[in-house]
N, C-alpha and C positions, 0 to 999 in steps of 0.2 A: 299845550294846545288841545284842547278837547276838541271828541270828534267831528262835530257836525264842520267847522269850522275846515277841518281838513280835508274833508267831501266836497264842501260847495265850490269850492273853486275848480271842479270835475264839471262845474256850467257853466253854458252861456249865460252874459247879461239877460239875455231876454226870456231864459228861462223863468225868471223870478224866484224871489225865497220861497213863496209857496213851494214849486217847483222842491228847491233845494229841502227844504222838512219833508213831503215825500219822500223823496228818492233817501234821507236818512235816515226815517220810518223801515224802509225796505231793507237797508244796510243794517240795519238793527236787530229785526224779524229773521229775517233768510238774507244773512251776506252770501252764503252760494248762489243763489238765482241772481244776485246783480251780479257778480262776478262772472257767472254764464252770460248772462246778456250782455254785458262788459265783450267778454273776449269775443263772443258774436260778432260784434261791430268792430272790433277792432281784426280779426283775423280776417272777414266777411265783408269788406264793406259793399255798399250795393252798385256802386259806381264799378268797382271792380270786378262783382258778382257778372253784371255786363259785361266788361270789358274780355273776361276769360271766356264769356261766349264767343264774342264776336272775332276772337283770338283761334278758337280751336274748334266751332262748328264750323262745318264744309257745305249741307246740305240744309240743312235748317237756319232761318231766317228770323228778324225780328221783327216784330208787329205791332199791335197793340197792347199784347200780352209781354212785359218782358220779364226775360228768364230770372232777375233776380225774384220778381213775384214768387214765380212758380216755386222757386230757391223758400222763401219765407211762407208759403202756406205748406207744402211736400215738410218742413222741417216741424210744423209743429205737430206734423200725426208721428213721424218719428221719433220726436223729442217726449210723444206723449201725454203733451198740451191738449190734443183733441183726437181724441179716437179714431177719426177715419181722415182719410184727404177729404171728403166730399163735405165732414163737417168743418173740417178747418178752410176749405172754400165759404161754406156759410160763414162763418166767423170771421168773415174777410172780405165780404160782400159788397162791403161798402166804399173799400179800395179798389175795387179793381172792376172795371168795365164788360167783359168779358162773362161767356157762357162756361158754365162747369165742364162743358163737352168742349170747349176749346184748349179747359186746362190740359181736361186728360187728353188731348190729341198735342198738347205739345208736350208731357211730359214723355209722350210714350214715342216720340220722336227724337228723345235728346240722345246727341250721337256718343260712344263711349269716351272719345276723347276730353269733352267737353265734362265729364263725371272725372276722370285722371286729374284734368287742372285741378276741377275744384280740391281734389285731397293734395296733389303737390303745396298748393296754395294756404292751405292752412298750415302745414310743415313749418313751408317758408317764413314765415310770418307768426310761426308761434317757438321755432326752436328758440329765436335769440330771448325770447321772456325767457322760457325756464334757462337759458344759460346765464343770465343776469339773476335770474334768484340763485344763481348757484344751487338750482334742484334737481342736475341731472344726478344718475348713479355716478356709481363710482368705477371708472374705466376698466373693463379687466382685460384689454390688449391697451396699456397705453404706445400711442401714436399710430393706430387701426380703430377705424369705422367699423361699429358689425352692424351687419342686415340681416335679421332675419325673413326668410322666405317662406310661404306657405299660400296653401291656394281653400278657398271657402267656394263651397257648391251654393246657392240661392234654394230653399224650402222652395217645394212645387206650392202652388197659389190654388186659387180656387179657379171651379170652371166655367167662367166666366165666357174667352173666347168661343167663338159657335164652331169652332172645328174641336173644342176641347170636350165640347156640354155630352156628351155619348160617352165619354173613355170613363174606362174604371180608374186606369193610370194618371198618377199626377201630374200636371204641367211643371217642367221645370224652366224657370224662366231666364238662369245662365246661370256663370261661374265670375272667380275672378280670383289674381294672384295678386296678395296682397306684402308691401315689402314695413318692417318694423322696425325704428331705430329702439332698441331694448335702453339705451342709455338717459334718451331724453323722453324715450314710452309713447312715443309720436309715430302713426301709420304716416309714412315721407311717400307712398307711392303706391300706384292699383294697376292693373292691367285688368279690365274690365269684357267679358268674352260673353257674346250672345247665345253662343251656343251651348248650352249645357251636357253633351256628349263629348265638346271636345276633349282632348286630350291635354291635361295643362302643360303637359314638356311643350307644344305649340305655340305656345306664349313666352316662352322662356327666349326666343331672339329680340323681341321685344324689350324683356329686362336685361337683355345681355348690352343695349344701347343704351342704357343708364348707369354701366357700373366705371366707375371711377377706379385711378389706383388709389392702392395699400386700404379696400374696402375686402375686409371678411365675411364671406357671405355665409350663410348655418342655414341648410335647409333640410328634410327629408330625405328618404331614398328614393322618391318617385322624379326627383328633381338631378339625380346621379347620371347623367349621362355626358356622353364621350366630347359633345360639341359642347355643350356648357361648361363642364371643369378645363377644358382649354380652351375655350370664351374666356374665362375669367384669368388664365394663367396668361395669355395676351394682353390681356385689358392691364396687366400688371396689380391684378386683384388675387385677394385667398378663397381659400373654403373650405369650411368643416361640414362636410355633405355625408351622410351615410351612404353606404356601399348599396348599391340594388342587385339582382343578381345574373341582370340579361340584358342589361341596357351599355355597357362599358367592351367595346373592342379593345383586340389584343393588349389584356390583361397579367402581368406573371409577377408571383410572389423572388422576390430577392432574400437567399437566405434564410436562416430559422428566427423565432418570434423569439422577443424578449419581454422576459415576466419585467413590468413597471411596480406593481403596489396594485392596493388595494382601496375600490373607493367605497361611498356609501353601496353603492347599489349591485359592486362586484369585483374580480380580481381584474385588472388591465392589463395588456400585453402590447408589445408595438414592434413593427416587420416593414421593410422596406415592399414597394410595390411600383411597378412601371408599366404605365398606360401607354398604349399605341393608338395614333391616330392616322384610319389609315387612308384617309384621305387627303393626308399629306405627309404620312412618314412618320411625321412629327413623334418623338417621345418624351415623358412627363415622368419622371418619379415622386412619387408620394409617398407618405407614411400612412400604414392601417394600423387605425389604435383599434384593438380589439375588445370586447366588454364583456365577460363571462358573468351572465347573470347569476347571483345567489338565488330569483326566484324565476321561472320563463314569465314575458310578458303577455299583456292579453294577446296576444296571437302563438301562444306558446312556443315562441323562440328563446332558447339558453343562452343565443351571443349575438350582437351585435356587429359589424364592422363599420368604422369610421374613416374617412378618407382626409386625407389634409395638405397642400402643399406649404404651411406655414412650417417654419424651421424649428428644431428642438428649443433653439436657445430662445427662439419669441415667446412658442407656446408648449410646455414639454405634455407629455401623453394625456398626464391627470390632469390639466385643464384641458386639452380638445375634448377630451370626454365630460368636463363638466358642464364648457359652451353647446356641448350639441344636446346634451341635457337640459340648458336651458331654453333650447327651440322651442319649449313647452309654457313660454311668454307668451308667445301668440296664440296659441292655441285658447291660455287662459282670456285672451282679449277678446277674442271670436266669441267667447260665453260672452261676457260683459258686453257686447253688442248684441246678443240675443234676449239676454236676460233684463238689463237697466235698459234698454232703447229695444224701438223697433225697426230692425236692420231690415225685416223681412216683410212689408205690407202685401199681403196674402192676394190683397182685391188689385194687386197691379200687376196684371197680367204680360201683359206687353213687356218683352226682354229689358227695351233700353229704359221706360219709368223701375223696373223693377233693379236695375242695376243703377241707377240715379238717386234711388232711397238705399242702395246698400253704402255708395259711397257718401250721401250724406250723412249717415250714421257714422261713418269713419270720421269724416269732421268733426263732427260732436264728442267723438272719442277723442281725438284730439284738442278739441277744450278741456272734455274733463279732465286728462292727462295736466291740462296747465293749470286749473284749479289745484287739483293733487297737488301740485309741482309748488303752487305758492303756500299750500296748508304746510309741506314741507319746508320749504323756506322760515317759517314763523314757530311752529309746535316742532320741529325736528323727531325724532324716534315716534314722538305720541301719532303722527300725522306718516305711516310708513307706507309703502304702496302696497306692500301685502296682509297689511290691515285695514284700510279703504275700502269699503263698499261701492261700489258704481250704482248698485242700482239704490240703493240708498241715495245717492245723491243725486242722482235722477228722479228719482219719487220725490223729494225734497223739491229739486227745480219744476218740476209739473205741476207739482201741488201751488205753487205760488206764482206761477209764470204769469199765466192769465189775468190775474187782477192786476199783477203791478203794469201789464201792460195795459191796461186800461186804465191805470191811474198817471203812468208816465207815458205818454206820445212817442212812436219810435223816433220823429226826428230829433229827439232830445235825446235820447241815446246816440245817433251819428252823430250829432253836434259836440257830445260829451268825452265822444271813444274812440272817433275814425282818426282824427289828426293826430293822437296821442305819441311821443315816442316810445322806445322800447322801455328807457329808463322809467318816464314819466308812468307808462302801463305796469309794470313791475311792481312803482313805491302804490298806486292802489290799492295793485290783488294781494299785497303785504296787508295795507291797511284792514281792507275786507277779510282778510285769513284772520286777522287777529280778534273779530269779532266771533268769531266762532270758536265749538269746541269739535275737536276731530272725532273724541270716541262718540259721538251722536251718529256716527257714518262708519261706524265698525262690522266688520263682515260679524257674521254670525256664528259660531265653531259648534260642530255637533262632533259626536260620536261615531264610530261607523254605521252603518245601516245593519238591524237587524234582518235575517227572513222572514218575509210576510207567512203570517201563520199559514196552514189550512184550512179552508175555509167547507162549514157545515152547513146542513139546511136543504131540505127537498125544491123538489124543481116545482112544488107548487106553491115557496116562500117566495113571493117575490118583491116582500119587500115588510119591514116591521117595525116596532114603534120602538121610538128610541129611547121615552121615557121609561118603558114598561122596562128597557133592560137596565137602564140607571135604578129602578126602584126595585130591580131582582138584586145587584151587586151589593146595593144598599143592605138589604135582607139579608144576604150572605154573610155581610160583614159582620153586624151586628150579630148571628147568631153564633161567630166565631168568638 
């Protein structure tokens, strides 16, 4: 069956062939960018974009403006479709009724809850594809969930606000804890916080109502404290949490430490250790895997301590230490939301627009992840997640978004991708994967960084001509 043939039946009758030569022109050109607008409508749809509003705002209303709009213009300055929000309202001008000052009064209204849905919602709705391509990783607790936990501060914005337009200081416009399934590469959940001073342990009762049993939770040491690890020892959940050094009541080592081996990054040790909680008595024993660095890390610490109440025989020492090793997942993924997308729109001042574009960039992170997940499916090793580029594939979908959207009408994308099943969405982003090649989206590999020279030149150079030094190098050469 050749391709076209396989595509069309992705429309409706009323599409028409025309319709269908299109949309296999696109498939052809950039299968990424249909695939993105693919999963869009299918993760996203706009019925339900409303519905999670009217679901989980308390104070804010719906009008004439609805929130899936705002949802569809706010994603193309982030997706980097169009440069600002105010020009992807021009670009949009035509749908929607509405003054640009009502957008921004309602994006900067939108409550945090209502940003939470939206990333639970794409989770939901996107794990079962990559479990049907059979693209998750490969388990390394099998019959345990891991979450990784970790919290992102929001870049201060510009001073736009009139109580900001005087400060030397930057506006910062929040935080937020964001949770990572590392298996299927999908952000499952946010706690979204206005205030950018709080303290994130603050938010940690909030995720302590989301955990599930036999979930391993891997976070930092700032997340080490006495009510969370027996939070989670209740909830009949684990954790591989590094030790902090003033957050953990009645604390005491059981015993001398025992030498385990030796990993990549240093010798490991492991010692019994029992937590008091003392406001209720309560006692915990846990295992401290210990981490003797072969080099101090940037904050020139020699050792690490790891906390665990997972049992030898689940996970023995050299894996906890390589799971909390991996907590450095997320971290990588915070870049690729800085770097391929813009998680941070500088010109949205107001806390709740500014934390409504961070979590829509988590959506979008969570498409590409499904993209990823079907290049996996099809190219296997050539197509690896730590050879993927994000923003490569992000520049790819920007570059192309705009015209096909002008050439395809969105409601032919809802008509083509909203009712799809899991399976029926799946045999697509196969189809589409196979159109493409993966190393066009290959991260870039350098060297390490040299030190930037010395630099020469009186303070009354203040600036010089770039040919004249190409045509001294040139002279040099030659006269060697």
């Amino acid at each position: 069956m050749n391709q076209r043939l396989r595509f069309r039946s992705f429309f409706t009758e009323d599409a028409g062939m025309l319709l269908g030569k299109v949309f296999e022109r696109f498939a052809a050109f950039s299968p990424v960018t249909v695939m993105m607008r693919g999963v869009l409508s299918y993760a996203l749809p706009t019925e339900r974009i409303d519905e999670l509003f009217r679901e989980n705002a308390e104070e804010q209303y719906e009008d004439e403006l609805l929130f899936s709009t705002c949802m569809n213009i706010l994603g193309l300055a982030v997706n980097g479709v169009r440069k600002s929000v105010n020009a992807a309202y021009l670009a949009s001008r035509d749908e929607i009724e509405v003054s640009v000052t009502s957008l921004y009064n309602k994006l900067k209204g939108t409550e945090p809850a209502v940003c939470q849905a939206l990333v639970r919602e794409t989770a939901r709705r996107l794990e079962p594809i990559i479990a049907h391509l059979n693209a998750k990783r490969a388990p390394r607790l099998p019959g345990y969930r891991l979450r990784i936990l970790d919290g992102n501060h929001l870049a201060g914005t510009e001073h736009r606000l009139t109580e900001t337009r005087l400060l030397n200081s930057s506006p910062l416009p929040g935080q937020a804890l964001v949770v990572l399934d590392p298996e299927a590469m999908l952000m499952i959940d946010a706690f979204p916080c206005q205030d950018a001073y709080s303290q994130e342990r603050t938010l940690l009762p909030q995720v302590l109502q989301t955990v599930m049993p036999d979930e391993v939770w891997i976070a930092d040491r700032n997340f080490c404290t006495t009510n969370f690890l027996f939070g989670l020892t209740n909830k009949k959940a684990y954790f591989i949490i590094r030790q902090h050094g003033s957050t953990l009541s009645g604390k005491r080592l059981i015993g001398r430490r025992k030498r385990i081996g030796r990993s990549e990054t240093g010798v490991i040790y492991e010692q019994e250790m029992v937590l008091n909680d003392t406001t209720t008595g309560q006692d915990l024993s846990v295992r401290r895997i210990t981490v003797e660095l072969d080099r101090p890390n940037e904050n020139g610490e020699k050792e690490i301590h790891i906390l665990t109440n997972l049992s030898a025989e689940v996970a023995d020492a050299m894996l906890v230490a390589e799971l909390y090793h991996g907590r450095w997942t997320i971290e990588s993924a915070f870049q690729e939301l800085d770097h391929a997308l813009r998680s941070e729109v500088d010109t949205l001042c107001y806390p709740q627009a500014a934390l409504l574009c961070f979590c829509i960039s988590l959506c979008t992170y969570n498409m590409l992840s499904t993209i990823k997940a079907a290049m996996r499916a099809v190219h296997g090793d050539a197509a690896a997640i730590h050879k993927l580029s994000g923003y490569y594939l992000a520049e790819e979908i920007s570059a192309t978004y705009r015209g096909m959207m002008i050439a395809i009408e969105q409601r032919h994308w809802r008509q083509a991708f909203e009712s799809l099943t899991v399976a029926e969405m799946s045999r697509l982003l196969r189809q589409l994967a196979e159109q493409l090649r993966p190393q066009r989206f290959y991260k870039k590999t350098r060297g390490p960084k040299k030190p930037p020279p010395k630099r020469t030149g009186g303070l009354r150079e203040k600036h010089v001509s770039t040919a004249r030094l190409l045509n001294q190098r040139r002279t040099e050469k030659t006269a060697k």
